[in-house]
N, C-alpha and C positions, 0 to 999 in steps of 0.2 A: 459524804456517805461512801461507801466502800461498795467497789461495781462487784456485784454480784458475780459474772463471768469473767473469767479474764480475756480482756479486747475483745467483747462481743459484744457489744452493746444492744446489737440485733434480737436479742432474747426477750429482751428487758420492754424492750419497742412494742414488740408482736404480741407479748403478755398483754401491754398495755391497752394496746388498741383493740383486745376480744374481752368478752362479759367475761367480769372477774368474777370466779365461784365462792370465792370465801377462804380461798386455803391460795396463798402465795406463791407456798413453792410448787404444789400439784402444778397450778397453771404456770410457772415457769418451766417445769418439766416436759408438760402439755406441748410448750409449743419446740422445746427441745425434741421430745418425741417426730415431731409434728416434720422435723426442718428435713432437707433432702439429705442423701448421704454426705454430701460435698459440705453441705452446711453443717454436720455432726463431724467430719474429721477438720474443719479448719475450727472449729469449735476445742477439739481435741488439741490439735495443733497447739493454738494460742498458747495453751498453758506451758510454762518451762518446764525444763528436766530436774528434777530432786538434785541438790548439791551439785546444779552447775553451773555452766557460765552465768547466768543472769547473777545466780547468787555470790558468786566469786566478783563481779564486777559491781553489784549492786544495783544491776536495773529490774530486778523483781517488783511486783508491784507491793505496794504499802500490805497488803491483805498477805499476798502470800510470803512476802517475807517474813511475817508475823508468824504466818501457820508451820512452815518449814523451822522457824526457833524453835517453836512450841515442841517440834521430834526430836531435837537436837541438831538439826541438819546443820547450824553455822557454828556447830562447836565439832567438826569431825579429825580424828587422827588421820594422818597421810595416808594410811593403811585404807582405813575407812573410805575417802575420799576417794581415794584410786578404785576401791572396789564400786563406789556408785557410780565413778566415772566408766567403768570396764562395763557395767551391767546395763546404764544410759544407751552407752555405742552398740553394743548387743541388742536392746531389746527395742534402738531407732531402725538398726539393720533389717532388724524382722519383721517389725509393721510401720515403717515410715513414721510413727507416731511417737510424744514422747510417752513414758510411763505415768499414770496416772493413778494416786493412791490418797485418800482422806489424811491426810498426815496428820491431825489431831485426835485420830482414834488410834495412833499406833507410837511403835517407838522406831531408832533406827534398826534397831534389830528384824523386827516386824516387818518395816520396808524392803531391808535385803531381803528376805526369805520372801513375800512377795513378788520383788522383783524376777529371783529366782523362778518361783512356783510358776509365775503367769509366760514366762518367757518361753511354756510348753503349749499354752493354747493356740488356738487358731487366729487367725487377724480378726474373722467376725465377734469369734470369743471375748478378743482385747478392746474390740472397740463398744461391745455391751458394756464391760466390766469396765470401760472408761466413763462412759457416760454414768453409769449408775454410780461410782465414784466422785464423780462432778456435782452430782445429786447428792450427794453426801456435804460436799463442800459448799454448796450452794446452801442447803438444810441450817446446816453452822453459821455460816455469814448472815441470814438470814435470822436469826436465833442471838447471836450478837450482840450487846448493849451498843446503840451506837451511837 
């Protein structure tokens, strides 16, 4: 089965062990809502950077390597590649965190301009917009055939 979070297994746990309401992801969300800050940005954290290292070396996991094909992300020109790379180091600089974007509802085009757009918000901005993003990707994996 395909882990829900990337390396957090902790979500999945804390779900478990509170009265489930009937909807999966609310109360996955629930208890993401729920976790300290520290437990929302290593949550954030976990997840890799869009076309980088993991995905260049292959240690992404089974899920998100699947989801980043699905943009095009392992089919990128140099051009391309450089600009996610330039945009990663940028927008790790500004909130310690990496970029986080649903990658099956967009293309690469979408992602840059994204990565762009959001590199003006605030760090609290970024890390709403991370999470509710994760919620989107969680949503998918969840929805799945699996």
């Amino acid at each position: 089965m395909t882990a829900l979070f990337e390396h957090s297994p902790w979500v999945e746990q804390r779900a478990d062990a509170a009265p489930a309401s009937g909807d999966r992801h609310a109360d996955l969300m629930a208890v993401v809502r729920a976790a300290t800050a520290e437990e929302q940005l290593a949550l954030i954290r976990a997840h890799p950077e869009l076309a980088g290292k993991a995905a260049v070396d292959r240690t992404l996991t089974e899920a998100s390597a699947a989801e980043q094909a699905s943009a095009g992300l392992d089919r990128l020109t140099e051009k391309e590649f450089a600009r996610f790379h330039q945009l990663n180091a940028a927008y790790r600089a500004r909130f310690d965190f990496p970029f986080i974007i649903c990658v099956r509802l967009t293309d690469k085009a979408g992602i840059l301009a994204a990565m762009e757009r959001r590199l003006a918000n605030t760090r609290e901005e970024e890390i709403a917009k991370a999470i509710e993003q994760i919620g989107e990707i969680v949503r998918l994996r969840l929805e799945a055939p699996q």
